[in-house]
C-alpha positions as CSV (number, residue, x, y, z in Angstrom):
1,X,0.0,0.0,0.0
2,X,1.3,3.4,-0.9
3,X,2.7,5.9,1.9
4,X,-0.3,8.3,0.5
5,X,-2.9,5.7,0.5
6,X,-2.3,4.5,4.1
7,X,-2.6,7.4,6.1
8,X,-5.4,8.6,4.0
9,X,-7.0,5.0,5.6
10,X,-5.8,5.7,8.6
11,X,-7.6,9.2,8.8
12,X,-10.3,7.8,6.9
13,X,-11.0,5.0,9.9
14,X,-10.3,8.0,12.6
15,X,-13.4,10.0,11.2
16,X,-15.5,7.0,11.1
17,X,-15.0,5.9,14.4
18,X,-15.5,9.5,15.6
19,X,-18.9,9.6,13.8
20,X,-19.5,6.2,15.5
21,X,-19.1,7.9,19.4
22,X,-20.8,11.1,18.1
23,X,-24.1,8.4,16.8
24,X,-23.2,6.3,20.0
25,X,-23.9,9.4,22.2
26,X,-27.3,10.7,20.3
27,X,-28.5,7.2,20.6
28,X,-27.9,7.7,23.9
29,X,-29.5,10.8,24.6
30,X,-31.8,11.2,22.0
31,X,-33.1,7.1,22.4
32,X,-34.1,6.7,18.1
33,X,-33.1,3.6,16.9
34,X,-32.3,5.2,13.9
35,X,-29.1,6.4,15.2
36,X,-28.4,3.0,15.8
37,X,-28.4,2.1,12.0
38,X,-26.0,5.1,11.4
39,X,-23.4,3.9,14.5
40,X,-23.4,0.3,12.3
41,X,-23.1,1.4,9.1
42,X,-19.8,3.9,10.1
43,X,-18.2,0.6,12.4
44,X,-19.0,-1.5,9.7
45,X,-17.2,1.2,7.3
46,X,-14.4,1.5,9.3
47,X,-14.1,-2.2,10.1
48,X,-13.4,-2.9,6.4
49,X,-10.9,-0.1,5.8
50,X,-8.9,-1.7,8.9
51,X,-8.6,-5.1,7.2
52,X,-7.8,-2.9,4.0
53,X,-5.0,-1.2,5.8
54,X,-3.6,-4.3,7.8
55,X,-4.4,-7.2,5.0
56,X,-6.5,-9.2,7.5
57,X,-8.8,-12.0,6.4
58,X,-8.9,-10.7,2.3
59,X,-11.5,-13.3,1.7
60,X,-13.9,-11.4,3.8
61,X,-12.6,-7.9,2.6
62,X,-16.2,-7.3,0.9
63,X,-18.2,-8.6,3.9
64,X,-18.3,-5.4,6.0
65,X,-19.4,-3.4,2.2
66,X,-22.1,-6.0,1.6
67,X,-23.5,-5.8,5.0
68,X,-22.5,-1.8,4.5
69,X,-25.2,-1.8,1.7
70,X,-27.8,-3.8,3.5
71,X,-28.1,-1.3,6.1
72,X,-28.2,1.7,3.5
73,X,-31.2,0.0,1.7
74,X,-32.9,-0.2,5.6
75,X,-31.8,3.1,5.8
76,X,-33.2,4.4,3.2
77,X,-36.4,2.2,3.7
78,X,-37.0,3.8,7.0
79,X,-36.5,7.7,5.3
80,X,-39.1,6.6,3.4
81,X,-40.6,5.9,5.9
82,X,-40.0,8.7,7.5
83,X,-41.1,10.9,4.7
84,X,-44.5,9.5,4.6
85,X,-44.7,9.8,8.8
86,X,-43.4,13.7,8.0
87,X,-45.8,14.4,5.5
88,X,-48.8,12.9,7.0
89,X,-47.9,14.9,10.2
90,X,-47.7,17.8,7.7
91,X,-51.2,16.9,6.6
92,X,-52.7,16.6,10.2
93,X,-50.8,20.1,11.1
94,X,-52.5,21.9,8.2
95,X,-55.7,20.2,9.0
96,X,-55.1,21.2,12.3
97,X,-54.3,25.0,11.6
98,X,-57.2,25.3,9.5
99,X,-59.5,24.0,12.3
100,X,-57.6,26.7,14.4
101,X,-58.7,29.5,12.0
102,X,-62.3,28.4,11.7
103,X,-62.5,28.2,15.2
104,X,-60.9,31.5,15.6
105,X,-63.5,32.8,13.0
106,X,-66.4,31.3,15.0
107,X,-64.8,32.5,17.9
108,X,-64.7,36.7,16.5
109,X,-67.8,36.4,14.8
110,X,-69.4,35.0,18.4
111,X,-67.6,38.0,20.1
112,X,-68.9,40.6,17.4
113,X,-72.6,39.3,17.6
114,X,-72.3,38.8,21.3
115,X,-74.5,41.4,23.7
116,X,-72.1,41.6,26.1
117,X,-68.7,43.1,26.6
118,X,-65.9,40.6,27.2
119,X,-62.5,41.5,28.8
120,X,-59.5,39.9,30.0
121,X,-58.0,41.3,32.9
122,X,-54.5,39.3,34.9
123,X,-54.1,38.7,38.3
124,X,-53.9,42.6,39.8
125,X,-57.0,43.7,37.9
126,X,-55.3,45.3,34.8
127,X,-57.1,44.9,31.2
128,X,-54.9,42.7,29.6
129,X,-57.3,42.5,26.6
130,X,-60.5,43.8,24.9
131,X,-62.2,41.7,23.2
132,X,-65.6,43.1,22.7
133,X,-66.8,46.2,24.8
134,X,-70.0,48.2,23.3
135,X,-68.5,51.6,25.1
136,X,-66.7,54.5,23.8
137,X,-63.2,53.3,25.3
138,X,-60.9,51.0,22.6
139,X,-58.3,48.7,24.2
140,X,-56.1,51.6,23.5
141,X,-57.6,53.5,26.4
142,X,-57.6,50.2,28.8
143,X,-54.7,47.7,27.9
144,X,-52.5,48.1,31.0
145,X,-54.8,50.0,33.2
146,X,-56.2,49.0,36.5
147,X,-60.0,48.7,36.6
148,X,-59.8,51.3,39.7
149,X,-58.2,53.7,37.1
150,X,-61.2,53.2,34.9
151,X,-64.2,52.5,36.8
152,X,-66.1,54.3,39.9
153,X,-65.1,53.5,43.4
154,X,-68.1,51.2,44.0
155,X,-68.4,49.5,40.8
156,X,-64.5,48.8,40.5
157,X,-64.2,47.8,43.7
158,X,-66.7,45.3,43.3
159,X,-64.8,43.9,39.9
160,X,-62.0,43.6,41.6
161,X,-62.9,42.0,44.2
162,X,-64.5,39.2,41.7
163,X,-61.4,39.2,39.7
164,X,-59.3,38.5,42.7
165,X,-61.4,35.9,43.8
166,X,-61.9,34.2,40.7
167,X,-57.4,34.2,40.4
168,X,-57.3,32.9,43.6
169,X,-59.4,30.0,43.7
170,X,-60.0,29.3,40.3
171,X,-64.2,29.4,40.8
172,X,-66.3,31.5,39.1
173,X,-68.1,34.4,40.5
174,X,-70.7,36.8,39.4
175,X,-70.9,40.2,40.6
176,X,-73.8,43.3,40.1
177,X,-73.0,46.8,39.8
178,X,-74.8,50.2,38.8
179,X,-72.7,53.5,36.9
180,X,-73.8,56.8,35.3
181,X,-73.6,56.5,31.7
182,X,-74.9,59.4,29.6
183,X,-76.6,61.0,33.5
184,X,-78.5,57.6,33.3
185,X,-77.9,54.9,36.0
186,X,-77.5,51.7,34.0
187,X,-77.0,48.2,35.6
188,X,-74.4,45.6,34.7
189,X,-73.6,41.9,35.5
190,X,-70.3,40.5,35.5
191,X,-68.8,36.8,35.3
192,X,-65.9,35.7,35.5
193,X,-63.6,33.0,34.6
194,X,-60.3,31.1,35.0
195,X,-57.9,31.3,31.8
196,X,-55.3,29.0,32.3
197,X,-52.6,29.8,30.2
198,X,-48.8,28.9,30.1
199,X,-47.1,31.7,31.1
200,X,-49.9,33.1,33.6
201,X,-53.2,32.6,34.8
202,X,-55.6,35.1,33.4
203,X,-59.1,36.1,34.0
204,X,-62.2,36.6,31.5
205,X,-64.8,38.9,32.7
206,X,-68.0,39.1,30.8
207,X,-70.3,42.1,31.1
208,X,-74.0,42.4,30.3
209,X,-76.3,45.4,30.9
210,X,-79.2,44.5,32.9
211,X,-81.3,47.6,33.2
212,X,-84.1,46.7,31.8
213,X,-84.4,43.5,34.2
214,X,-83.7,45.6,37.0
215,X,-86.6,47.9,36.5
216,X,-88.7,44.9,35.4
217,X,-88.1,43.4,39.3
218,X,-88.4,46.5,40.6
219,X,-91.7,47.0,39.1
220,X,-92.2,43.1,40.0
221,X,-91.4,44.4,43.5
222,X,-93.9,47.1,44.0
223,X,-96.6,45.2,42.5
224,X,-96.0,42.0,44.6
225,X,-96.2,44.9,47.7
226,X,-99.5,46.4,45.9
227,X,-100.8,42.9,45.7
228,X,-100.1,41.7,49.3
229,X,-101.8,44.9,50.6
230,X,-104.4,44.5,49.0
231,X,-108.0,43.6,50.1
232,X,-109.3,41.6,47.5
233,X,-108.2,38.0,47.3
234,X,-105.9,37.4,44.4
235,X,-104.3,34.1,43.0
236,X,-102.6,32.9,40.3
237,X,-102.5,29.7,38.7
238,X,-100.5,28.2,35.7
239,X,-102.0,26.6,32.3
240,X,-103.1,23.7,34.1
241,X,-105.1,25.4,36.9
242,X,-102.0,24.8,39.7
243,X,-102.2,27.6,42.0
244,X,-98.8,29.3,42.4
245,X,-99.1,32.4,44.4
246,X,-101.7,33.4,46.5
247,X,-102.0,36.7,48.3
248,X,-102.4,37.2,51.9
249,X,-105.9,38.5,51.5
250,X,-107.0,35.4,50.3
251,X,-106.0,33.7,53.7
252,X,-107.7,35.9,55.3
253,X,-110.8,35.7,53.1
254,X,-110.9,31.7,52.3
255,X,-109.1,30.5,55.4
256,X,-106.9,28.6,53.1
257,X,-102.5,29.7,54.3
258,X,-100.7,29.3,51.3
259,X,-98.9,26.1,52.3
260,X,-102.9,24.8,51.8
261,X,-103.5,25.6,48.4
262,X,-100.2,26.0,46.3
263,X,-100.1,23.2,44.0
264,X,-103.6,22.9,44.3
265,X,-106.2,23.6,42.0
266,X,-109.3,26.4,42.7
267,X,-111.7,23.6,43.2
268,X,-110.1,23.4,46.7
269,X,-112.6,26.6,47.2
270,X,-115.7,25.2,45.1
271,X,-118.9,25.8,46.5
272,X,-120.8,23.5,44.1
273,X,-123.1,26.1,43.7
274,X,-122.0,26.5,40.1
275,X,-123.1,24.2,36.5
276,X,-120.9,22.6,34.2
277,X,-122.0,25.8,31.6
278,X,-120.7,28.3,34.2
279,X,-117.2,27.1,33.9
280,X,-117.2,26.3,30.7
281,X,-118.0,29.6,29.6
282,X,-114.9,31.2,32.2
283,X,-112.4,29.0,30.4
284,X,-113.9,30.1,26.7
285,X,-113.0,33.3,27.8
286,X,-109.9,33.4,29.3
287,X,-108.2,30.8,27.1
288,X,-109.5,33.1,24.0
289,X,-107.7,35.5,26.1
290,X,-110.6,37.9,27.1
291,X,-111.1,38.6,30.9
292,X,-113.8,37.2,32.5
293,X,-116.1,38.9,35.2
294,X,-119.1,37.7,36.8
295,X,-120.3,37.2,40.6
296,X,-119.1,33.3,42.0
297,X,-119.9,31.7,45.3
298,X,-117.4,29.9,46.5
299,X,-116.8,27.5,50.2
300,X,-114.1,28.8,52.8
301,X,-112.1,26.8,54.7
302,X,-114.5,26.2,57.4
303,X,-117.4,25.1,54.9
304,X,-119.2,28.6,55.1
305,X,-119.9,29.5,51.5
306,X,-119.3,33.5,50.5
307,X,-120.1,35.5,47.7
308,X,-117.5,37.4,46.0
309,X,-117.0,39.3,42.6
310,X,-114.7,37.5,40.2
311,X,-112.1,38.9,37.8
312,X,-109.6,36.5,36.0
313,X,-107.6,37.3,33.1
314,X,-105.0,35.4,31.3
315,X,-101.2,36.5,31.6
316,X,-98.9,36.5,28.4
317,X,-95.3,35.9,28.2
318,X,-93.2,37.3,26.2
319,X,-94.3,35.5,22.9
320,X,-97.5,36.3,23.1
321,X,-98.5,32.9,24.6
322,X,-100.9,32.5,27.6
323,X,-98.8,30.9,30.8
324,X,-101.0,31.9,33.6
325,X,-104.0,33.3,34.8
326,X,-104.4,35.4,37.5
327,X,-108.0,36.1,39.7
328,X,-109.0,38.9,41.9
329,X,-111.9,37.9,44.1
330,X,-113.9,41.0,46.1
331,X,-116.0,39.4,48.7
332,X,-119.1,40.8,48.9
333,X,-121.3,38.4,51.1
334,X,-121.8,41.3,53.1
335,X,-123.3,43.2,50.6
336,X,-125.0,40.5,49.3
337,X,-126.6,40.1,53.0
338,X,-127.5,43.9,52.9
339,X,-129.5,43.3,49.7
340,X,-131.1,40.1,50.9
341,X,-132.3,42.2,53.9
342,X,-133.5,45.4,52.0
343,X,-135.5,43.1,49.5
344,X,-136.8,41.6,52.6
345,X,-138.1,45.1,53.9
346,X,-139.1,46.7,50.3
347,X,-141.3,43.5,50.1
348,X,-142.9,44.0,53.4
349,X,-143.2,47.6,53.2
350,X,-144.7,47.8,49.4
351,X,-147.3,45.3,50.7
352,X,-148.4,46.8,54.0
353,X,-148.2,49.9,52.1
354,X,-150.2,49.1,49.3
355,X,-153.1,47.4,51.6
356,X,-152.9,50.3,53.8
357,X,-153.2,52.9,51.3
358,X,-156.0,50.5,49.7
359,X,-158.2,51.1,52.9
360,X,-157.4,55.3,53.0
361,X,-157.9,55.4,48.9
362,X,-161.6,53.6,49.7
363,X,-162.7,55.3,52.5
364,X,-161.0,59.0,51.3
365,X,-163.4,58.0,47.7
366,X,-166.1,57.9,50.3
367,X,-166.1,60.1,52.4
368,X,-165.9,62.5,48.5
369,X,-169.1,60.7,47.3
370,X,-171.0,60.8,50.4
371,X,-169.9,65.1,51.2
372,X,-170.0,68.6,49.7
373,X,-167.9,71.4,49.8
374,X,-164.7,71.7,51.5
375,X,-164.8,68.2,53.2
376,X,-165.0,66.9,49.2
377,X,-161.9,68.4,48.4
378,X,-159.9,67.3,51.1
379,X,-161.2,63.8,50.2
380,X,-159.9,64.3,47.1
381,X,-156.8,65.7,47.8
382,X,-156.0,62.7,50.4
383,X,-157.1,60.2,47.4
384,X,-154.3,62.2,44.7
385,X,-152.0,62.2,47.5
386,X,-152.3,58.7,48.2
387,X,-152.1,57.4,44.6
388,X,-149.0,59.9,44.3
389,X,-147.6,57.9,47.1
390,X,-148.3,54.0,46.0
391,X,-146.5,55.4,42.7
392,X,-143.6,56.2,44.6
393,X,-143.7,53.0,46.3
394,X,-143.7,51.5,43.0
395,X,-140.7,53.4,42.0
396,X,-139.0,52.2,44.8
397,X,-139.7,48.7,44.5
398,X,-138.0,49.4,40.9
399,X,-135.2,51.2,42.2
400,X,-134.6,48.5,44.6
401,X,-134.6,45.7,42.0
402,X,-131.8,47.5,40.0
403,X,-129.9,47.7,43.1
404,X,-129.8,44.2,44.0
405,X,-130.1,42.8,40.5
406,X,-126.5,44.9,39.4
407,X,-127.4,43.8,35.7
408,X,-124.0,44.3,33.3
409,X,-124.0,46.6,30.6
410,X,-124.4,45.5,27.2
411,X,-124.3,46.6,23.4
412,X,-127.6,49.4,23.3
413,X,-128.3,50.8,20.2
414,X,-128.8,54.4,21.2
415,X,-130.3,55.8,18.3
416,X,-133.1,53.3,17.8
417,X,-133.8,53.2,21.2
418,X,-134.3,56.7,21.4
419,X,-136.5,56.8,18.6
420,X,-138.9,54.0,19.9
421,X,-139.4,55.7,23.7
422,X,-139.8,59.2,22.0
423,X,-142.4,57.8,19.6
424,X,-144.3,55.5,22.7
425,X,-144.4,59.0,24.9
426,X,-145.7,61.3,22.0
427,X,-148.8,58.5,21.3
428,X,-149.5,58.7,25.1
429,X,-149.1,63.0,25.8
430,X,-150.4,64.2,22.3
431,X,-150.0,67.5,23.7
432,X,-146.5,67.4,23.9
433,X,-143.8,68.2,21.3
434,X,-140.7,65.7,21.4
435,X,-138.1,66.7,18.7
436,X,-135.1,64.1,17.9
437,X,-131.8,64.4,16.5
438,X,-129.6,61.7,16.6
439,X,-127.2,59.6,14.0
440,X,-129.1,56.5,11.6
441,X,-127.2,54.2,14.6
442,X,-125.0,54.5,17.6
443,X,-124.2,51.5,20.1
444,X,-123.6,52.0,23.8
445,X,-122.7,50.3,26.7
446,X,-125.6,50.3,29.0
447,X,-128.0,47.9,31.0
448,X,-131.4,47.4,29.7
449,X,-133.2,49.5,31.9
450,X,-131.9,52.9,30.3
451,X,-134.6,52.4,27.9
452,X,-136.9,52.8,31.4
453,X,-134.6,56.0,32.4
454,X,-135.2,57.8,29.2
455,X,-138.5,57.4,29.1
456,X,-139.3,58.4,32.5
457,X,-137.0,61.8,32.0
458,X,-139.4,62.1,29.5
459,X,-142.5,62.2,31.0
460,X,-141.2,64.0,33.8
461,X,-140.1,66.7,31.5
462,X,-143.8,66.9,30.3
463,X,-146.0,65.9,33.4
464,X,-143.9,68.6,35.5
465,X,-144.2,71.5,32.5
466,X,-146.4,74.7,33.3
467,X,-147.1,75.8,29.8
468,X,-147.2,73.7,26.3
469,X,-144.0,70.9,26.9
470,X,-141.6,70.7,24.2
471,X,-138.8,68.3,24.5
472,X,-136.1,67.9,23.0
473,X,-133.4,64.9,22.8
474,X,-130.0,65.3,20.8
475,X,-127.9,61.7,20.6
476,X,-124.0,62.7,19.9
477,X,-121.5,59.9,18.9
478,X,-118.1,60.9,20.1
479,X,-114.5,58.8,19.5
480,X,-115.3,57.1,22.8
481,X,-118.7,58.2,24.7
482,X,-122.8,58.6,23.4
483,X,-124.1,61.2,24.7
484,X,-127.9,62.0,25.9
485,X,-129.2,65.8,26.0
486,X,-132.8,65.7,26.8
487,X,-133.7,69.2,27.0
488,X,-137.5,70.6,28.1
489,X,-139.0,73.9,28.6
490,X,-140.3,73.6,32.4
491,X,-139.8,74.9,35.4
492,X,-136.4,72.9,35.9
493,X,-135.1,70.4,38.7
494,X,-134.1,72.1,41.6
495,X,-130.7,73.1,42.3
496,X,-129.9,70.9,45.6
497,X,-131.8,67.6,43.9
498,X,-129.4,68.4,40.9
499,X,-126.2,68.7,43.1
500,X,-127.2,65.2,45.1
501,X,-128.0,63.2,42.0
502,X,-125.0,64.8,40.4
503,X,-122.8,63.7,43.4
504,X,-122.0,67.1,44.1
505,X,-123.7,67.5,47.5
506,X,-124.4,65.2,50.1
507,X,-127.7,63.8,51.2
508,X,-128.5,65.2,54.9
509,X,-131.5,66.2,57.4
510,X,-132.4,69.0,54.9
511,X,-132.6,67.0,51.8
512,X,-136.6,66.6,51.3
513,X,-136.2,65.6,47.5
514,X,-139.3,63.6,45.8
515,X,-138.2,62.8,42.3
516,X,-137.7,59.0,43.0
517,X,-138.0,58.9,39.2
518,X,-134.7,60.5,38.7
519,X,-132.8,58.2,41.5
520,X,-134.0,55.6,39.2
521,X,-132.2,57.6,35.8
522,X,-129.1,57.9,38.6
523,X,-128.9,54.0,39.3
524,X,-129.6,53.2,35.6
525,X,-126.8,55.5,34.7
526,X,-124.3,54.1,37.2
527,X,-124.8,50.9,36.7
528,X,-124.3,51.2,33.3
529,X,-121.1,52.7,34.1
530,X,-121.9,56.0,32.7
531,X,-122.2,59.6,34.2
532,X,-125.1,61.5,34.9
533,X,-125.1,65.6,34.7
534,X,-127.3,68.7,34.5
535,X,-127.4,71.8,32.6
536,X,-129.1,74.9,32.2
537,X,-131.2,75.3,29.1
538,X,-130.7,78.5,26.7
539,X,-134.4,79.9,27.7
540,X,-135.8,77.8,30.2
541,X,-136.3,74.6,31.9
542,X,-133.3,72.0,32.1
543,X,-130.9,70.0,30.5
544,X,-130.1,66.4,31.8
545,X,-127.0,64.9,30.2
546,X,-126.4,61.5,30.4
547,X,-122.8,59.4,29.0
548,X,-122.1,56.4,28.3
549,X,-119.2,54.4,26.9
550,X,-119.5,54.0,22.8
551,X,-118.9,50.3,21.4
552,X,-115.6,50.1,19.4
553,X,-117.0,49.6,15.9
554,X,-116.8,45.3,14.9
């Protein structure tokens, strides 16, 4: 072997076993077993150039190359494998980043369509980021600043103190505070949460205005006082008839607590008294949404029934669905007592009264037959007296009906009715002149005996005139009341019967007034929920005006 070619060998086999420690050592460190291929391939190199450079065993010279290119074909068998591993880790890293982006996207486009302002704040309460805030101040204005620096005393304390918590212990909390925006007091709720990131823990706080909720419980609030005050029992039940809330009233009133009837249904309080047809129509009513009124009778808790006025209307939520009902019940057995008892009396009185006045009207007629003279006129004077008086009696017995009937108001057609009573009155006082001017139709709400009212404001326009009567009666339609002018030409009501019917004056020792007539135009009038007034004619005589509440039109 030349002098050039063997230390050439012998530098050659120092480089290969120095690549053979270096392998040796990332084999070591780096534990891939494909270092170990690379640490046999360069001992196997340098094993052959030894037996080169000494002569050793020359019939196995090529073995070390052979077994040399063996391991390169592995070799290169496992780069391809490799290649394939790299570039389906490529793959899954692409797939991986794109997933990243769409998520980021879904992520921004949540935070732009989001109501509520979210923030990132670190451990001492500074704004680290801003990632959605619906107020005038950009991240520019908070990055790096301490809430305290940016919020009011109250309100930042508060956020800090939730921030701090939430750092410390990792749990979420939730805080409410109120500022001055704009010189309005809004309200805000905050929640936080743990970010746990690499470096350092952060915190998100997410803010939400809450005024309007705020008012809305306030308002919930005052009503839920204004409900518990009040006198008349009130319940509420869900869609299917559960009572959820009852009032303190109506433990009073039923003898029901609350721990008695919640859950419950209002046949816990049935009397019985009451069809199939009676409930029936209340659930047509409130389930179409309408309110429903009428009188009930009902069992308290000790088996006495009562009497009460009923009012239940259907709550809606926010939809426009019904999901509960509520009922206000005015107990009025008292009253109902009362009327009992003055039916009692007005029957008893009307017919000792009418027997009574039977006997005077006889013997007064006799006593006018059988005399001359003065004595004959008193007679007669007793006997119109008398009659005057059984027709007041009647009256009464009328008034007294209304009363204790309390009939509702319904659809009237104003104009036609006016036109029928005017035309009855003139047939029966040809002497009297009854002018109308009122629309082709009107309808009011009024009960059916204001067709009685009008027509006894007309004949007491005509039986009380001095001279020829003319009357006059003017029907005007307005957006939301019919109005009745019935005008005449007498002598006039007198002012202090005008004042008391009017409600202007009270009745006292001194108030003599006759015209039961006109307490029964009053009643009609006020039970049809309508007003009742007086005015002065141009020339003479009176004006009675009465009002009622027009029908919406359909």
């Amino acid at each position: 072997m030349s002098g050039f070619a063997e230390p050439t060998l012998i530098a050659s086999i120092l480089l290969r076993l120095s690549g053979v420690a270096i392998s040796l050592v990332l084999l070591y460190r780096v534990r891939d077993y494909r270092f170990g291929f690379l640490t046999g391939m360069l001992s196997l190199m340098a094993l052959r150039q030894v037996f080169t450079l000494f002569g050793l065993f020359p019939e196995f010279a090529e073995l070390p190359g052979l077994m040399v290119s063996i391991l390169a074909v592995t070799v290169v068998y496992y780069l391809l494998q490799y290649t394939h591993q790299e570039n389906a880790t490529q793959e899954k890293i692409r797939e991986t980043n794109q997933e990243l982006e769409e998520s980021r996207n879904h992520l921004e486009a949540t935070v732009a369509a989001s109501p509520d302002d979210i923030f990132v704040f670190d451990g001492d309460s500074r704004y680290v980021d801003v990632l959605s805030n619906s107020g005038s101040e950009g991240p520019a204005d908070l990055v790096g600043r301490n809430v305290e620096e940016v919020r009011p005393s109250p309100a930042a304390a508060m956020i800090d103190d939730a921030i701090e918590q939430t750092h410390r212990t990792g749990n979420p909390d939730r805080v409410e505070y109120e500022l001055e925006i704009d010189d309005e007091r809004r309200w805000f709720e905050g929640r936080t949460a743990l970010l746990e990131e690499s470096q350092e823990n952060h915190v998100l706080f997410v803010r939400r205005e809450v005024t309007r909720r705020k008012e809305h419980e306030q308002e919930l609030r005052r009503f839920r006082r204004a409900v518990d005050a009040a006198g008349a029992a009130i319940y509420i039940t869900d869609r299917d008839e559960r009572i959820t809330y009852v009032n303190p009233a109506f433990e009073e009133i039923t003898g029901y607590t609350e721990a008695d009837v919640i859950g419950e249904t209002p046949r816990i309080i049935s009397s019985g008294e009451h069809d199939t047809e009676y409930y029936e129509g209340l659930w047509v009513t409130i389930l179409a949404g309408e309110t429903w009124r009428e009188e009930i009778t009902n069992k308290r808790n000790s088996g006495e029934h009562y009497h009460a006025e009923q009012t239940i209307a259907p709550i809606f939520d926010e939809s426009g669905e019904i999901c509960e009902f509520v009922s206000i019940q005015i107990d009025v057995t008292e009253r109902k007592h009362r009327e009992r008892q003055l039916r009692v009396l007005d029957r008893i009185l009307r017919h000792n009264l009418h027997n009574d006045m039977t006997v005077v009207l006889g013997h007064a007629s006799n006593i006018e037959e059988a005399t001359e003279g003065e004595l004959a006129r008193s007679a007669r004077v007793i006997q119109e007296e008398g009659e005057s008086l059984v027709a007041k009696v009647d009256k009464e017995r009328e008034i007294v009906r209304l009363i204790t009937e309390s009939p509702k108001p319904r659809p009237i057609d104003m104009a036609t009715l006016v036109g029928h009573r005017a035309a009855d009155v003139r047939d029966r006082y040809e002497e009297a002149t009854i002018d109308v001017d009122a629309p082709d139709t009107v309808t009011a709400m009024a009960v059916n005996d204001v067709e009685r009212a009008l027509e006894e404001l007309l004949e007491n326009a005509i039986v009380h005139c001095d001279r020829s009567p003319h009357v006059t009666i003017v029907v005007e339609a307005g957006p939301e009341t019919v109005t009745l002018r019935i005008a005449d030409n007498g002598p006039g009501i007198p002012a202090q019967e005008r004042n008391v019917l009017a409600g202007n004056t009270d009745i006292d020792a001194l108030y003599h007034g006759s015209g039961m007539g006109l307490w029964f135009v009053y009643w009609t009038v006020r039970l049809s929920e309508g007003t009742l007034d007086f005015e002065e004619n141009d020339s003479r005589g009176s004006v009675v005006v009465l009002e009622f509440e027009r029908q919406p039109a359909g």
